[in-house]
C-alpha positions as a Python dict, from the first residue, in 0.01 Angstrom:
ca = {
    (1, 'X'): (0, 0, 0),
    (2, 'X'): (-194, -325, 32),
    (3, 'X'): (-474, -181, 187),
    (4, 'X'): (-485, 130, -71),
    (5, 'X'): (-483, -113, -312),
    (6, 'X'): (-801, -332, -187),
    (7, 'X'): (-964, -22, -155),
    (8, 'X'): (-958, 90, -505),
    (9, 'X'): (-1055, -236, -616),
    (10, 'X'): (-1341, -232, -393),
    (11, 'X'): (-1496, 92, -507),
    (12, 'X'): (-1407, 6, -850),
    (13, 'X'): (-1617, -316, -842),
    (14, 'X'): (-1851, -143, -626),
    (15, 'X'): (-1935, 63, -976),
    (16, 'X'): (-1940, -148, -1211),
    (17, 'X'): (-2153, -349, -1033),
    (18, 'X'): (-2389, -34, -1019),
    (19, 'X'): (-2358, 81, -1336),
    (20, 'X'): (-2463, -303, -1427),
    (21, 'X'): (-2704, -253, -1256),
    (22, 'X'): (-2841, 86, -1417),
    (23, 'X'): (-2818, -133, -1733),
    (24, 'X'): (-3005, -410, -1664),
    (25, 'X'): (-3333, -170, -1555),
    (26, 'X'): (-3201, 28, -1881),
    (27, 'X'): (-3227, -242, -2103),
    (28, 'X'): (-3546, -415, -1928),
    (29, 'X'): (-3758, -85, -2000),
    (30, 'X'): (-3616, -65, -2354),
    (31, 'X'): (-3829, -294, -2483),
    (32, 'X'): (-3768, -257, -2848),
    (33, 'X'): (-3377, -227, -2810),
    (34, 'X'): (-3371, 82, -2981),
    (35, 'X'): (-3109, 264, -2684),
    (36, 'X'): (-3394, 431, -2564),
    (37, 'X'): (-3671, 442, -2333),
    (38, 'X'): (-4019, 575, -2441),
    (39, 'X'): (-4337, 708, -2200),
    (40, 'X'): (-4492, 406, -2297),
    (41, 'X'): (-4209, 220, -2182),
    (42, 'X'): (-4168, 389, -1903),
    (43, 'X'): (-4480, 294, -1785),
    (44, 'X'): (-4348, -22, -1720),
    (45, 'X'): (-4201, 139, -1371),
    (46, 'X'): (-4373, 343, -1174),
    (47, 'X'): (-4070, 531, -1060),
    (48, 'X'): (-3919, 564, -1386),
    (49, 'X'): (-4271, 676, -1541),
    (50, 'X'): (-4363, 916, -1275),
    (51, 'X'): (-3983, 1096, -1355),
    (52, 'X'): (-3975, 1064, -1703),
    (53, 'X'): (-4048, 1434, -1778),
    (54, 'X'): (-3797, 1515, -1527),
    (55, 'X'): (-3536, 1225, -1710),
    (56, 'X'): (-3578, 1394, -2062),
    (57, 'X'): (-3367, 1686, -2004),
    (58, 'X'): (-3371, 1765, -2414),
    (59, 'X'): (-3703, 1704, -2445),
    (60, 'X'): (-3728, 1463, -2729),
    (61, 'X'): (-3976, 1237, -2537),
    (62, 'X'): (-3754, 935, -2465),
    (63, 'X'): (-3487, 855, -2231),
    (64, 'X'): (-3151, 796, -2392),
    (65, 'X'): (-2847, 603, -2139),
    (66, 'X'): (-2696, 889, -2027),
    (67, 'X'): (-3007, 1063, -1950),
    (68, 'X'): (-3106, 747, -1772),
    (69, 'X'): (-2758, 688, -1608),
    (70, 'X'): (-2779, 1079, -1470),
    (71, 'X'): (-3116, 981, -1315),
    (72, 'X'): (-2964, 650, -1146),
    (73, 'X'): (-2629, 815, -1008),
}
């Protein structure tokens, strides 16, 4: 039970700690805090610029969280 127990802790952290993660590139792109991530802002990583059509899946030309968080997971 013990073990079980670690486990699910484990993986639990083990998100959070991604999904901090996905935040913190989230919220470094967003540079005018709006909750969402322009081309131009984009631009500031290549990966996430070279995507971003790909990222917008409504087609409203920015990246919202969960459109970004879909891209990261």
């Amino acid at each position: 039970m013990k073990i079980r127990a670690i486990a699910y802790l484990t993986a639990v952290l083990g998100v959070a700690a991604f999904n901090t993660q996905a935040n913190t590139l989230f919220d470094e792109l967003d540079l005018n805090k709006d909750g969402f991530i322009s081309e131009v802002e984009a631009g500031a990583n290549s990966k996430v610029a070279e995507v971003f059509q790909e990222l917008d899946t409504n087609e409203d030309a920015q990246i919202s969280k969960d459109e970004f968080a879909a891209f990261e997971g």
